[in-house]
C-alpha positions in Angstrom: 111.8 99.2 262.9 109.1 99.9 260.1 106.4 100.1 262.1 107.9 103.2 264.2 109.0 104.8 261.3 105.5 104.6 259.5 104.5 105.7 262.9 106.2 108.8 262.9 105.1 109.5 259.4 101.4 109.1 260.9 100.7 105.9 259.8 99.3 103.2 262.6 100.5 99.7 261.3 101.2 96.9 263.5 104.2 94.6 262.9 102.4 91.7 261.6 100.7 93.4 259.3 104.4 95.0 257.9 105.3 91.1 258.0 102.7 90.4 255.3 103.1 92.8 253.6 106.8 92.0 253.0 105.7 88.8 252.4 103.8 89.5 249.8 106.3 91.6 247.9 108.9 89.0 248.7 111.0 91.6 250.7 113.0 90.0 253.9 114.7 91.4 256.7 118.2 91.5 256.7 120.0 89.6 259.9 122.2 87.3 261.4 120.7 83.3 261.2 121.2 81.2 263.5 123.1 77.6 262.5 126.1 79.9 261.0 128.5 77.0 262.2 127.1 74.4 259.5 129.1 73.6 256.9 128.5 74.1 253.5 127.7 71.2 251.2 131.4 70.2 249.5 133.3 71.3 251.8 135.8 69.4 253.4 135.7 68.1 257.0 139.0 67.7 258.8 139.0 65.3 261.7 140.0 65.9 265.0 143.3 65.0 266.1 143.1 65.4 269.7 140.4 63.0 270.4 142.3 60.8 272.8 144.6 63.5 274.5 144.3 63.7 277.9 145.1 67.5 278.7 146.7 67.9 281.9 149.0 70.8 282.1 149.1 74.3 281.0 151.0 74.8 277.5 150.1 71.3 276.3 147.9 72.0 274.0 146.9 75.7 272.8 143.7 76.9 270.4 143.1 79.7 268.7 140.1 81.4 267.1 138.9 84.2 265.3 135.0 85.8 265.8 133.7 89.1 264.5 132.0 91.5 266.7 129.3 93.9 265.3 129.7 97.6 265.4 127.3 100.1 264.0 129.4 100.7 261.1 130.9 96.8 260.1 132.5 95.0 262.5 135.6 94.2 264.0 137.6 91.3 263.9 138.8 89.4 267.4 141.5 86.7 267.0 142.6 85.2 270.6 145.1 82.3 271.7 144.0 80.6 274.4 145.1 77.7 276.5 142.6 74.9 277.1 144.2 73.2 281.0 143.9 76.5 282.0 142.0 78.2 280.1 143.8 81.5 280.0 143.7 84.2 277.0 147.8 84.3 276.2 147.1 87.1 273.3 144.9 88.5 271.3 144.0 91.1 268.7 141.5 93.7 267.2 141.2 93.8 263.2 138.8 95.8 261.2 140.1 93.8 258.2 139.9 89.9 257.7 144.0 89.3 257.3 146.6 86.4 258.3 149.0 89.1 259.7 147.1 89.7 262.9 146.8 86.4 263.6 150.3 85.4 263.3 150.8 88.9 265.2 148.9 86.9 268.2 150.3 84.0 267.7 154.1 85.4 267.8 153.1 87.3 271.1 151.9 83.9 272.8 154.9 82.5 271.9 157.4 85.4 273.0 157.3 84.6 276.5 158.5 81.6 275.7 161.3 82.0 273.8 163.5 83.4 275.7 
């Protein structure tokens, strides 16, 4: 991005020179890393209770999960239900905040069905 922005301004610069330069003035570009599944040193690892489960059937065993999406301003938040035999999205939902309600909103539409 510098590099066409200097450009405009009438400044040539290539992007490795911009790298060294930021180097230099210990200046870093801001992005996503990769490895952003690691866990953090001291944090607790839960085991995995399903280790020996043989899934056979749809409804037997349901997971959820919640994953951001990035948006030019932010992001969005996407919490889904899905079930692993089949592998089918049973709900999901949008958030632009980070809250329990819309997952237990997802969760309380996969169950609806259900319950009746």
């Amino acid at each position: 991005m510098l590099p066409g922005l200097l450009k405009a301004e009438g400044l040539a610069v290539g992007r490795l020179h911009i790298a060294t330069l930021m180097k230099k003035m210990g200046m870093e570009a801001i992005y996503r890393r990769p490895n952003t599944s690691k866990p953090a040193p001291g944090h607790k690892v839960y085991p995995y209770l399903l280790g020996k489960l043989a899934v056979t059937r749809p409804n037997q065993v349901w997971a959820t999960d919640i994953t951001y999406i990035p948006m030019a301003r932010g992001f969005v938040y996407l919490c889904a239900v899905v079930d692993w035999f089949s592998r089918r999205v049973l709900s999901w939902r949008l958030s632009i905040t980070l809250e329990t309600a819309v997952c237990i909103e997802a969760v309380e539409e996969a169950l609806a069905p259900r319950q009746a």
